[in-house]
C-alpha positions as a LaTeX table, in Angstrom:
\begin{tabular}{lrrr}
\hline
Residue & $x$ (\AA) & $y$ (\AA) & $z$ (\AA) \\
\hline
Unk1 & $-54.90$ & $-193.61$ & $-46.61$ \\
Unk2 & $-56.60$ & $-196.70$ & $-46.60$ \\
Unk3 & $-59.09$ & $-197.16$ & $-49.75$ \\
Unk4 & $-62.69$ & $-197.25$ & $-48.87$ \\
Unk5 & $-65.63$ & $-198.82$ & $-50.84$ \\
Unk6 & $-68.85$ & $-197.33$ & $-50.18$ \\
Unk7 & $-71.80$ & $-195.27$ & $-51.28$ \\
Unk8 & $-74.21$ & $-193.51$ & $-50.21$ \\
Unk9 & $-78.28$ & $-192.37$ & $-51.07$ \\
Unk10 & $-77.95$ & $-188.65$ & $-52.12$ \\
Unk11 & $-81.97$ & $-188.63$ & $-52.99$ \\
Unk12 & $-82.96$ & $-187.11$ & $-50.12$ \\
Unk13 & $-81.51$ & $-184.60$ & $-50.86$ \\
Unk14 & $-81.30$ & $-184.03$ & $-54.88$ \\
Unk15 & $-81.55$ & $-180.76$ & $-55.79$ \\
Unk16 & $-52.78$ & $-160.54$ & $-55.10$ \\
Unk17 & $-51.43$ & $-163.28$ & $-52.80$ \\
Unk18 & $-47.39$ & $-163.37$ & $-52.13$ \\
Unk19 & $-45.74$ & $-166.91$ & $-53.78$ \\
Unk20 & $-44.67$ & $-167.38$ & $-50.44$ \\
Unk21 & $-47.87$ & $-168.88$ & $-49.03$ \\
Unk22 & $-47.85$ & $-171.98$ & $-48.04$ \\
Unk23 & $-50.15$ & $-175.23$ & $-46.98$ \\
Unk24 & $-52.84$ & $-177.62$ & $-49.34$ \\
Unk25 & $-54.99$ & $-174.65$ & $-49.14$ \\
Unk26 & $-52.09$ & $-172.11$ & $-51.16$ \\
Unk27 & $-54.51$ & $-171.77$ & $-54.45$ \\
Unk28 & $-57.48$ & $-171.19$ & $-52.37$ \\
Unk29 & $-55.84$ & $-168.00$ & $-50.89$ \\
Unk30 & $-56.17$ & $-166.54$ & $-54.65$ \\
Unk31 & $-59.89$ & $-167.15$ & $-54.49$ \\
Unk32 & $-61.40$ & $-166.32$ & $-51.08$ \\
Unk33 & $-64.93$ & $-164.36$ & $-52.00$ \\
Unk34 & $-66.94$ & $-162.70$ & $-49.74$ \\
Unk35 & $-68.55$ & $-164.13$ & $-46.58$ \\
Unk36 & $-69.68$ & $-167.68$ & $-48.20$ \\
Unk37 & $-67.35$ & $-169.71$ & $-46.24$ \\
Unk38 & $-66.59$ & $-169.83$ & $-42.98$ \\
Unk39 & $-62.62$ & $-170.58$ & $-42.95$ \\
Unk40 & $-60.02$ & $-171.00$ & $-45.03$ \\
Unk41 & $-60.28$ & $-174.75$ & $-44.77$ \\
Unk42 & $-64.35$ & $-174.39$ & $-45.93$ \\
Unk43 & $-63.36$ & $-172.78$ & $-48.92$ \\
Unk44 & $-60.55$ & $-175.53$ & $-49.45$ \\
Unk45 & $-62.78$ & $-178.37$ & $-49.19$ \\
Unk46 & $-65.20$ & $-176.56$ & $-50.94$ \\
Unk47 & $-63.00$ & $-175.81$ & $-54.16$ \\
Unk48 & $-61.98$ & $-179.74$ & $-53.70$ \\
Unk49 & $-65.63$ & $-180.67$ & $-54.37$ \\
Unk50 & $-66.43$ & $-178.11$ & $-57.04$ \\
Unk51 & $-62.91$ & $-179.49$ & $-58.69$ \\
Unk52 & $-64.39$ & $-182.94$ & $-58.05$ \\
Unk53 & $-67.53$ & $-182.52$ & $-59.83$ \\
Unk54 & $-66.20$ & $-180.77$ & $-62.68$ \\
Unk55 & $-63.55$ & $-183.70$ & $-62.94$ \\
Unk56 & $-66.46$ & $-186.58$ & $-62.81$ \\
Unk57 & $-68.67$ & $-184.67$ & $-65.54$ \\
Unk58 & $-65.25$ & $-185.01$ & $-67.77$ \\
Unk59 & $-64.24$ & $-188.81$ & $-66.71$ \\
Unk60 & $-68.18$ & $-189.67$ & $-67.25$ \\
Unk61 & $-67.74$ & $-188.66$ & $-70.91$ \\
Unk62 & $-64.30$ & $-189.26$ & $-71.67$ \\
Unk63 & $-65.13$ & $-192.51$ & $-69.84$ \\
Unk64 & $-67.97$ & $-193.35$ & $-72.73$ \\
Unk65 & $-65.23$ & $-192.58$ & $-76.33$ \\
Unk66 & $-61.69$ & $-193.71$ & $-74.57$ \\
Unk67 & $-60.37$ & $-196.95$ & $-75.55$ \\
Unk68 & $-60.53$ & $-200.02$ & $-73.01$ \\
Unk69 & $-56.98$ & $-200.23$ & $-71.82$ \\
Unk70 & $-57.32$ & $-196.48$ & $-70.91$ \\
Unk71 & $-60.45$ & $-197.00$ & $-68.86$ \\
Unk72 & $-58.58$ & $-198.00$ & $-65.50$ \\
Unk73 & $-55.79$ & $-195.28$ & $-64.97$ \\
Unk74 & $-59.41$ & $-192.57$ & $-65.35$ \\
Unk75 & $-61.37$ & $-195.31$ & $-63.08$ \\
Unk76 & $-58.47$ & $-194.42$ & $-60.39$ \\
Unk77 & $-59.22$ & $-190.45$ & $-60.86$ \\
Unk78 & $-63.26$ & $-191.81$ & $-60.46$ \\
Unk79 & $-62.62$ & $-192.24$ & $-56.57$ \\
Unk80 & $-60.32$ & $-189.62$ & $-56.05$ \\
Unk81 & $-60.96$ & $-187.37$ & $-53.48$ \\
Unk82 & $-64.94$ & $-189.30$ & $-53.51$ \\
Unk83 & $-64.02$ & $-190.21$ & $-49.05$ \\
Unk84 & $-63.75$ & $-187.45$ & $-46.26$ \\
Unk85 & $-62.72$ & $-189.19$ & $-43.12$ \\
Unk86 & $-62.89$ & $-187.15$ & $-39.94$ \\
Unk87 & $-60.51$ & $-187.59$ & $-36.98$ \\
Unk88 & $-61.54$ & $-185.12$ & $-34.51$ \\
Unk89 & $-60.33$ & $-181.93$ & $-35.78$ \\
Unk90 & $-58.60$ & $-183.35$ & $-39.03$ \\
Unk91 & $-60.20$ & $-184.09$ & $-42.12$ \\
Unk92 & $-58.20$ & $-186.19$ & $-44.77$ \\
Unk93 & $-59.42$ & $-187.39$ & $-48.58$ \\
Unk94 & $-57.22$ & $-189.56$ & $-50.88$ \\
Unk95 & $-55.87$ & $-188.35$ & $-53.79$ \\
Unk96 & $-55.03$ & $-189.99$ & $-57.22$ \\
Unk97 & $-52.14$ & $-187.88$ & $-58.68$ \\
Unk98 & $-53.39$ & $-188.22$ & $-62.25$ \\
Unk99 & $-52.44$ & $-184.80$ & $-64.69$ \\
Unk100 & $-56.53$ & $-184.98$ & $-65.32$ \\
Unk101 & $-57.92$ & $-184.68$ & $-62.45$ \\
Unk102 & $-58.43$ & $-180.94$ & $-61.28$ \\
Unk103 & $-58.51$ & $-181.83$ & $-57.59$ \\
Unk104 & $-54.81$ & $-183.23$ & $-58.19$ \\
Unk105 & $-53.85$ & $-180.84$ & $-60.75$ \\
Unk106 & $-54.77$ & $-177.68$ & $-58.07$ \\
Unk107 & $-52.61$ & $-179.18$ & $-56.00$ \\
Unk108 & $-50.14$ & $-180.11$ & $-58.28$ \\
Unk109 & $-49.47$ & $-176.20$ & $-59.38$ \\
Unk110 & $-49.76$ & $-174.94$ & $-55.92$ \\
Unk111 & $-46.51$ & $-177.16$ & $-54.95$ \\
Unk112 & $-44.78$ & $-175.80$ & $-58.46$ \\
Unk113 & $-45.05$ & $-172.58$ & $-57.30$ \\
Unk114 & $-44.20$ & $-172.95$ & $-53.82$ \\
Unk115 & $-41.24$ & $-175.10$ & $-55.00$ \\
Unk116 & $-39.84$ & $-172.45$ & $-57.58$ \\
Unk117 & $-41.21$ & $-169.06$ & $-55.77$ \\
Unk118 & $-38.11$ & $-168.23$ & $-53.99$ \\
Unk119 & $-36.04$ & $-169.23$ & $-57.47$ \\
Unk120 & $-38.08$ & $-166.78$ & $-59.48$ \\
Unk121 & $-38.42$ & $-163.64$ & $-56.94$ \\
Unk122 & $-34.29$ & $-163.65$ & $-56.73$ \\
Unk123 & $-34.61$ & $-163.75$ & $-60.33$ \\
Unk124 & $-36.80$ & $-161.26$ & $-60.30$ \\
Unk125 & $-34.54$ & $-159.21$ & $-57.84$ \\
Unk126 & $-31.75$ & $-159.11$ & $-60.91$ \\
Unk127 & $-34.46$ & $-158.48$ & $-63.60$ \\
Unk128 & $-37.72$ & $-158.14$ & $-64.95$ \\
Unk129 & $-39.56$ & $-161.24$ & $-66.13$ \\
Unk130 & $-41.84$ & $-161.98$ & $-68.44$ \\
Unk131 & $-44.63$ & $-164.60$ & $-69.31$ \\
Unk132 & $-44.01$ & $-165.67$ & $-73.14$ \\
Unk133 & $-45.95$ & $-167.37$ & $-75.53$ \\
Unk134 & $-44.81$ & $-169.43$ & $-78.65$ \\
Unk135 & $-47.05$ & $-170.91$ & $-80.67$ \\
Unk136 & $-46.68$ & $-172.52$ & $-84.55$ \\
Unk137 & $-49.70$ & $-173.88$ & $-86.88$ \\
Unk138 & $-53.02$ & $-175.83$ & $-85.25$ \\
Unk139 & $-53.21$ & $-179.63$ & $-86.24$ \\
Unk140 & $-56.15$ & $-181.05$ & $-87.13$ \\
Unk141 & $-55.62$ & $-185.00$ & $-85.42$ \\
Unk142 & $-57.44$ & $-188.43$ & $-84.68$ \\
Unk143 & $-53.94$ & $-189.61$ & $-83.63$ \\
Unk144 & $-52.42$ & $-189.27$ & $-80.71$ \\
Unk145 & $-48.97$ & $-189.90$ & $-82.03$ \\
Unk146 & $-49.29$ & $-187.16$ & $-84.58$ \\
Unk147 & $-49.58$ & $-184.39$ & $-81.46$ \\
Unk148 & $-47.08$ & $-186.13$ & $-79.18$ \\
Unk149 & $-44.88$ & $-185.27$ & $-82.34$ \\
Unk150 & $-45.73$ & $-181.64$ & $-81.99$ \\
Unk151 & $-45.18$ & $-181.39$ & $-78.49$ \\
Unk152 & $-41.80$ & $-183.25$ & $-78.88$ \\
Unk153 & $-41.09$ & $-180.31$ & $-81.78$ \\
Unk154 & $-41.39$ & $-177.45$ & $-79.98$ \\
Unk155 & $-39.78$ & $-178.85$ & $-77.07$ \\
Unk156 & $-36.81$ & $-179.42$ & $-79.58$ \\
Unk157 & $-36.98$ & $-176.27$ & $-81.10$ \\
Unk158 & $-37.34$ & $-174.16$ & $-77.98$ \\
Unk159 & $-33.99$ & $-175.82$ & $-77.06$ \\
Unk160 & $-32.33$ & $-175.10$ & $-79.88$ \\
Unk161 & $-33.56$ & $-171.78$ & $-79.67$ \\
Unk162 & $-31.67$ & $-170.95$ & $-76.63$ \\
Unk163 & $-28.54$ & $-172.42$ & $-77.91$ \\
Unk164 & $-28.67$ & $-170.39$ & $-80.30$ \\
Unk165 & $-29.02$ & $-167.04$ & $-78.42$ \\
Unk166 & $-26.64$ & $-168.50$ & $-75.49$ \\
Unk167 & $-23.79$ & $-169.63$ & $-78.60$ \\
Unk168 & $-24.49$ & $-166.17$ & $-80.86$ \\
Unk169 & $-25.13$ & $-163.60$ & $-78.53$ \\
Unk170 & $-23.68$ & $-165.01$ & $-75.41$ \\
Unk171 & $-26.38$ & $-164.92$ & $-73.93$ \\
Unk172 & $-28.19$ & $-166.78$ & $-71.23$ \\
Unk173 & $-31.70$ & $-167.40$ & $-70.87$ \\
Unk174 & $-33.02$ & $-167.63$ & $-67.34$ \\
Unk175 & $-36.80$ & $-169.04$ & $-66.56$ \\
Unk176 & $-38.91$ & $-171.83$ & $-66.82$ \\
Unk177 & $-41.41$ & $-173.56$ & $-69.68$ \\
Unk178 & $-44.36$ & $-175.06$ & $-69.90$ \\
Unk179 & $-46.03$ & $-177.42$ & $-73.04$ \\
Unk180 & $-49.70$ & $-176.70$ & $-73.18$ \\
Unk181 & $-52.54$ & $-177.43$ & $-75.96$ \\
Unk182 & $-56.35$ & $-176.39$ & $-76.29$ \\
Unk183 & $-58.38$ & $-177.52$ & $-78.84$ \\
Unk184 & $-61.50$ & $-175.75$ & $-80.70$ \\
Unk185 & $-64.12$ & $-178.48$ & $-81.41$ \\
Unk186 & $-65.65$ & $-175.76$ & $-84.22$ \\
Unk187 & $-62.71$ & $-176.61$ & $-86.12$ \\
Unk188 & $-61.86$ & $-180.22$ & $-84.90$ \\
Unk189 & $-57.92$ & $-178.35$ & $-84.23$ \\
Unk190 & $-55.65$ & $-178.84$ & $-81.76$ \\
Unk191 & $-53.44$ & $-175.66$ & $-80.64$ \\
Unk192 & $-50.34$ & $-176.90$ & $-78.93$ \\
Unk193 & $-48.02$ & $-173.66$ & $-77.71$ \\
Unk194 & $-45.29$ & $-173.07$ & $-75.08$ \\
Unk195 & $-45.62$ & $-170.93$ & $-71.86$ \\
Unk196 & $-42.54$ & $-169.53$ & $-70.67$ \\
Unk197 & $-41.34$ & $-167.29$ & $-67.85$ \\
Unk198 & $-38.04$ & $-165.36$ & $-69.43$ \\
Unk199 & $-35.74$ & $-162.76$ & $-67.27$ \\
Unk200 & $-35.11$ & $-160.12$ & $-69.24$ \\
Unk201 & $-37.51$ & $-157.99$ & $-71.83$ \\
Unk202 & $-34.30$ & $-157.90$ & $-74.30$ \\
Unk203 & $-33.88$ & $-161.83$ & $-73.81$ \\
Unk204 & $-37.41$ & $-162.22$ & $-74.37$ \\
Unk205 & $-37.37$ & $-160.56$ & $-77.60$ \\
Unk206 & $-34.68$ & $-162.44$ & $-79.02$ \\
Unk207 & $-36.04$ & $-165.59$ & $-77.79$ \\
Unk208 & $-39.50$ & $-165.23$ & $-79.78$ \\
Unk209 & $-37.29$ & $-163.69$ & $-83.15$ \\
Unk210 & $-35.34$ & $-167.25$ & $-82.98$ \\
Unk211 & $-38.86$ & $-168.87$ & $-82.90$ \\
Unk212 & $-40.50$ & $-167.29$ & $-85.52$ \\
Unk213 & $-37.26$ & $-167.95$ & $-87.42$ \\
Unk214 & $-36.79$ & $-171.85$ & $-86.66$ \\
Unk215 & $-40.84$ & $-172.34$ & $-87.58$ \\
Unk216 & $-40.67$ & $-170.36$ & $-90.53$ \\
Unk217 & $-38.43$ & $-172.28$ & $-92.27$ \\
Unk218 & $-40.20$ & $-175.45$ & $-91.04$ \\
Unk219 & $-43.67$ & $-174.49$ & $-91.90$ \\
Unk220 & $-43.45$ & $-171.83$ & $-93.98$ \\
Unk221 & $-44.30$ & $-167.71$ & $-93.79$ \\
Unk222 & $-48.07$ & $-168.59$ & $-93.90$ \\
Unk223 & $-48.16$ & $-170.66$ & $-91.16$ \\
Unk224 & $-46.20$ & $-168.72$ & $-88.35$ \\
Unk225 & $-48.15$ & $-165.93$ & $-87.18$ \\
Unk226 & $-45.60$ & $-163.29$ & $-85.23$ \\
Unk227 & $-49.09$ & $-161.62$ & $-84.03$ \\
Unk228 & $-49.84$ & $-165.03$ & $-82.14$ \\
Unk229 & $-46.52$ & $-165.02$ & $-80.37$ \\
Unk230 & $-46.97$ & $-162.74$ & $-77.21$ \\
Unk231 & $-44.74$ & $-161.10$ & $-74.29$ \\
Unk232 & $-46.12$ & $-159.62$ & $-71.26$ \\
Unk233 & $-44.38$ & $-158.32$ & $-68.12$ \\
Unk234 & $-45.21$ & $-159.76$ & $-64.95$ \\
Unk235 & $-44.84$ & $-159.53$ & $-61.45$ \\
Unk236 & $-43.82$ & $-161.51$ & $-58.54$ \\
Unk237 & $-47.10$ & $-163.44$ & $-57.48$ \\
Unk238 & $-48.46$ & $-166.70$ & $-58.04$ \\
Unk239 & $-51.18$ & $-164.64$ & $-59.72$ \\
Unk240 & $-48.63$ & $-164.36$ & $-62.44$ \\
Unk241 & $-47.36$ & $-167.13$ & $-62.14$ \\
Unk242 & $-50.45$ & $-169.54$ & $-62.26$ \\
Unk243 & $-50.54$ & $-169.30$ & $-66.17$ \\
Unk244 & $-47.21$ & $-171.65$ & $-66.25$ \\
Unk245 & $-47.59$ & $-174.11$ & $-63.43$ \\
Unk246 & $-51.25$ & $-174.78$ & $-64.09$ \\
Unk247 & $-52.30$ & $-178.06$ & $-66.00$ \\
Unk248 & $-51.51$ & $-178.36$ & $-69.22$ \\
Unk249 & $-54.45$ & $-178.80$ & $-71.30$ \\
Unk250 & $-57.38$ & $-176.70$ & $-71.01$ \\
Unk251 & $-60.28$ & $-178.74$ & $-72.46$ \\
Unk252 & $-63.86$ & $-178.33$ & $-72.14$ \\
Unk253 & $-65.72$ & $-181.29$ & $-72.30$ \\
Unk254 & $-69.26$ & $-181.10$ & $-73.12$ \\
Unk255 & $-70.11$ & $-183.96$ & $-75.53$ \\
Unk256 & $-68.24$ & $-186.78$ & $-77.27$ \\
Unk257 & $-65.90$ & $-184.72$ & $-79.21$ \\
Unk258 & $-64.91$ & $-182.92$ & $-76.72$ \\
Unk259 & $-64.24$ & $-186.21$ & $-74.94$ \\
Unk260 & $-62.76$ & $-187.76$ & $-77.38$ \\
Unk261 & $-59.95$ & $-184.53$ & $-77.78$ \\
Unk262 & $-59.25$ & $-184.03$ & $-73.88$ \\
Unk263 & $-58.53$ & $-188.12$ & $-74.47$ \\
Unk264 & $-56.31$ & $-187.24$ & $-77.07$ \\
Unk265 & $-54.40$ & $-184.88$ & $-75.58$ \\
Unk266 & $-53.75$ & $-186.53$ & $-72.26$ \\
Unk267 & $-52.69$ & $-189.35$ & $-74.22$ \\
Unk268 & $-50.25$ & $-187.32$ & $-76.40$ \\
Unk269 & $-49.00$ & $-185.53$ & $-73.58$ \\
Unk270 & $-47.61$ & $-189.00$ & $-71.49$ \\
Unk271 & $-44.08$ & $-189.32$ & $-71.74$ \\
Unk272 & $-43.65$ & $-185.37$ & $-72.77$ \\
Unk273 & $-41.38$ & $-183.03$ & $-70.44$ \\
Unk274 & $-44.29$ & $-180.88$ & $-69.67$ \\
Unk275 & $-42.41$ & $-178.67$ & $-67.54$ \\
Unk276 & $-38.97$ & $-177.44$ & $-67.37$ \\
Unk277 & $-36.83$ & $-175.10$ & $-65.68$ \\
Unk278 & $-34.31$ & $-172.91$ & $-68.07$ \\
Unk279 & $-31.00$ & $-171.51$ & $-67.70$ \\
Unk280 & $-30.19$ & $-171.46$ & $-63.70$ \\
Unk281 & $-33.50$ & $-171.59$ & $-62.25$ \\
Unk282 & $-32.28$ & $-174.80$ & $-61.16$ \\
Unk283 & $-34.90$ & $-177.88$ & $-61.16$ \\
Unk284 & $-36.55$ & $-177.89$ & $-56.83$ \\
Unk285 & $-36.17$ & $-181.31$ & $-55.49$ \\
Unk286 & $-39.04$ & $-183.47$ & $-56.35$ \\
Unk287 & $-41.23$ & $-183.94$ & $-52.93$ \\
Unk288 & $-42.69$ & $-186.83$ & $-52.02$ \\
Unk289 & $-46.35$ & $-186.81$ & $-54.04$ \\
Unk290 & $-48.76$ & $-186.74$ & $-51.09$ \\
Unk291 & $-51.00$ & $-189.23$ & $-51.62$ \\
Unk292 & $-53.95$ & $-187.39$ & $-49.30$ \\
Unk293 & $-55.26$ & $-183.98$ & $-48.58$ \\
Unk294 & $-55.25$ & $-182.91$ & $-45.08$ \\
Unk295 & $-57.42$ & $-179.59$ & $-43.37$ \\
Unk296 & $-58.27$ & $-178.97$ & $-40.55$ \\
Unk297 & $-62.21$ & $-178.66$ & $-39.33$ \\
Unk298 & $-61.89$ & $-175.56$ & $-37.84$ \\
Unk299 & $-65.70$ & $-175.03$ & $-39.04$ \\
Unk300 & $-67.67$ & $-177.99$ & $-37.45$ \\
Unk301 & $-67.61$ & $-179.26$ & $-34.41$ \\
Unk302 & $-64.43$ & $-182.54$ & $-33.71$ \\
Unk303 & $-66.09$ & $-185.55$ & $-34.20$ \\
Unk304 & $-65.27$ & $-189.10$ & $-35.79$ \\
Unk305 & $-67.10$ & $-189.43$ & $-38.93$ \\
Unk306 & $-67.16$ & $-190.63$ & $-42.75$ \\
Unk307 & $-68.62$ & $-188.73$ & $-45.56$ \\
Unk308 & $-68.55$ & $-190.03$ & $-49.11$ \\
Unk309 & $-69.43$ & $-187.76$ & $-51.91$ \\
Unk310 & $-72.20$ & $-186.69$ & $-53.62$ \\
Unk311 & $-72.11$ & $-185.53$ & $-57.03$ \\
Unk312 & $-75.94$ & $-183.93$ & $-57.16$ \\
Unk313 & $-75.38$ & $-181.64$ & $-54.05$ \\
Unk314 & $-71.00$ & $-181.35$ & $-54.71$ \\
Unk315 & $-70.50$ & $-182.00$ & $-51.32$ \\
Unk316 & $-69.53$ & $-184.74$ & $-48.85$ \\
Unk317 & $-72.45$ & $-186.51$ & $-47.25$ \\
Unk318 & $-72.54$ & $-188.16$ & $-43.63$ \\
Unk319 & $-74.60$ & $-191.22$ & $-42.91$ \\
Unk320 & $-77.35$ & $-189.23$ & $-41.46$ \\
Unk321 & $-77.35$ & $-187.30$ & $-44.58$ \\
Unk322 & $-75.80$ & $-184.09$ & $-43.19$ \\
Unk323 & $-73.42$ & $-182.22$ & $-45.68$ \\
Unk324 & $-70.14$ & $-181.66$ & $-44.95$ \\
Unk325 & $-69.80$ & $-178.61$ & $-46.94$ \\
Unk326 & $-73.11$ & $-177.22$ & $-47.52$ \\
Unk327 & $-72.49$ & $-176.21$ & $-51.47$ \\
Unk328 & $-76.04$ & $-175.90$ & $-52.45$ \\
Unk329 & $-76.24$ & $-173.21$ & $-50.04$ \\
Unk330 & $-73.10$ & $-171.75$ & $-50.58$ \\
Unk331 & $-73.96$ & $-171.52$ & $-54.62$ \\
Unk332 & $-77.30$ & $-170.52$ & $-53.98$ \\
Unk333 & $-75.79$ & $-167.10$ & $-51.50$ \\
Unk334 & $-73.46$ & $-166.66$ & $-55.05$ \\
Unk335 & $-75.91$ & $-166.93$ & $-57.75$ \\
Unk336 & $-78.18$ & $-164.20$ & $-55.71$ \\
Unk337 & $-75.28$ & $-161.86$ & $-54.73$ \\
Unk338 & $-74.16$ & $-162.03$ & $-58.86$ \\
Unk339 & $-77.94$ & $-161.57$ & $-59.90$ \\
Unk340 & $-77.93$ & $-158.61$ & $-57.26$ \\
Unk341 & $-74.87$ & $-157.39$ & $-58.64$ \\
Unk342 & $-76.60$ & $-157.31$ & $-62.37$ \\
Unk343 & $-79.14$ & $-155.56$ & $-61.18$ \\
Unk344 & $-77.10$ & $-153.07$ & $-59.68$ \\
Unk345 & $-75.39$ & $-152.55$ & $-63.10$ \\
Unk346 & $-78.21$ & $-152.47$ & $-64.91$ \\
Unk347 & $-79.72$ & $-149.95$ & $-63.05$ \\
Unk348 & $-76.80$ & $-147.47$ & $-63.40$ \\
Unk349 & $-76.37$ & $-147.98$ & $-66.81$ \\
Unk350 & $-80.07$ & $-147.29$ & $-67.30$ \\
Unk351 & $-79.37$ & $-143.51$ & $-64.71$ \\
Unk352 & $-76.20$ & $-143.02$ & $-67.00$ \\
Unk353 & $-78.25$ & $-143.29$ & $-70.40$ \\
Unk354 & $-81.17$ & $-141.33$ & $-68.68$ \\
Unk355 & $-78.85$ & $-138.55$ & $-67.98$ \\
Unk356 & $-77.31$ & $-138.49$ & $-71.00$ \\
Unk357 & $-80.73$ & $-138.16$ & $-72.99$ \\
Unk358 & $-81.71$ & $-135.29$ & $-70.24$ \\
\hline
\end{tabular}
């Protein structure tokens, strides 16, 4: 898709799925609400402009605290998704492909799970799996080398792990893993901890017993928690399966520190094997990265246009100032369908206490 330079005057106007789905609009079959949207493909390019905004407000800031050779690769996220070209029935926006930007990174886990869904369900088939979480000590860090070192840890000792349990109990271990980190700004710490999917509640067991036992003797008894360490059964949808193929760092950012972490952590995480299959949950072939998101306007009339994007309204604007999407509207039907819904609560609770006191 060609690139496009242009902007445009928004004043005006300021104010349980099966893993088998498939198509750019696979996550957006996990969130359909209500009667806000009028297709499928509204929703989709709605949750592309809501993902859009939300990435801006975090490029704006981390945009402000990064350091100068690190400004271009987040100016390439800037215009991602920011032109909606209209071909008669087809609508296509570009797409940068950077781990940061939650446009990308939607579509990014959709295609995991798509590309591994028929892997896990035969799993599944033989066993039950489970979502498992390892986790060690938080790091407090103003270096990005000092958490790519963490990351590069627990990949190491996750591997050994299995060895260990393949060589000593002859046993395999059948899933797929995930790095991830969060950080708390309250106490400036970053959590890094592994996601895994593991056939087998037995194998799952063992695997977090050769964890706590590897990072004990690294860190300690004080700093490995077996409370933090978790195992949950799951079940064969990408509802359960989102929690591994989603991005892998969940930051928030609402100021400069914030900023300056969700920096950090992208920059620690380059060059890390994010995510892996395990045992013979062999690795999908790697598709071709599409480089554009196509839907099709089955909720306008055809028509060749060009709408650029908005950030005060989150939606795609046409020369003539018509919205593409109509978010405003769509958040204002939301926000009085939730604050009818409160009130609806409320006034139960208020009958049940009522009652009660009668």
């Amino acid at each position: 898709m060609a690139k496009i330079k242009t902007n445009v005057n928004c004043s005006p106007h300021k104010h349980e799925q099966n893993v088998k789905a498939s198509g750019s609009t696979f996550l957006d079959t996990l969130e359909l609400t209500s009667d806000f949207f009028k297709s499928k493909s509204h929703e989709s390019l709605y949750r592309t402009a809501i993902a859009k905004h939300n990435t801006l407000t975090k490029i704006y800031s981390i945009l402000d605290v990064c350091e100068n050779h690190r400004k271009p690769n987040y100016w390439k996220t800037w215009h991602c998704s920011n032109v909606v070209l209209q071909n008669g029935t087809a609508l296509v926006t570009g797409l940068c492909r950077k781990r940061w930007c939650n446009v990308c990174a939607r579509k990014k886990t959709a295609e995991l799970i798509r590309g591994y869904s028929e892997s896990l369900s035969q799993l599944q088939a033989e066993d039950n799996c489970f979502l498992v979480t390892l986790t060690a000590q938080t790091i407090k860090s103003n270096n990005a080398k000092r958490l790519k070192a963490e990351f590069q840890l627990y990949n190491k000792e996750l591997k050994r792990a299995i060895d260990s349990i393949r060589k000593t109990h002859k046993t395999p271990l059948n899933g797929f893993k995930k790095v991830e980190s969060t950080y708390n700004p309250i106490s400036n710490e970053f959590h890094p901890h592994l996601h895994l999917i593991i056939q087998g509640e037995a194998n799952a067991k063992l695997l977090v017993d050769y964890w706590i036992k590897q990072m004990t003797k690294r860190y300690g008894k004080k700093k490995i928690n077996r409370g933090a360490q978790s195992i949950e059964k799951i079940g064969n949808t990408a509802k359960d399966y989102i929690e591994v193929f989603k991005y892998a760092t969940k930051g928030s950012v609402k100021d400069s520190i914030n900023a300056k972490a969700e920096d950090l952590m992208i920059e620690a995480m380059e060059g890390i094997q994010v995510f892996k299959p395990i045992g013979k949950l062999r690795k999908v072939k790697k598709p071709i990265e599409e480089k554009d998101q196509r839907l099709t306007a089955d909720f306008i009339q055809p028509k060749d246009e060009i709408y650029i994007y908005c950030n005060d309204q989150k939606d795609y604007i046409a020369p003539n100032y018509t919205p593409l999407i109509g978010t405003i509207d769509i958040e204002s039907k939301i926000n009085k369908e939730s604050a009818l819904n409160r009130i609806k609560t409320s006034n139960i609770n208020t009958s049940k206490q009522w009652e009660e006191k009668q």
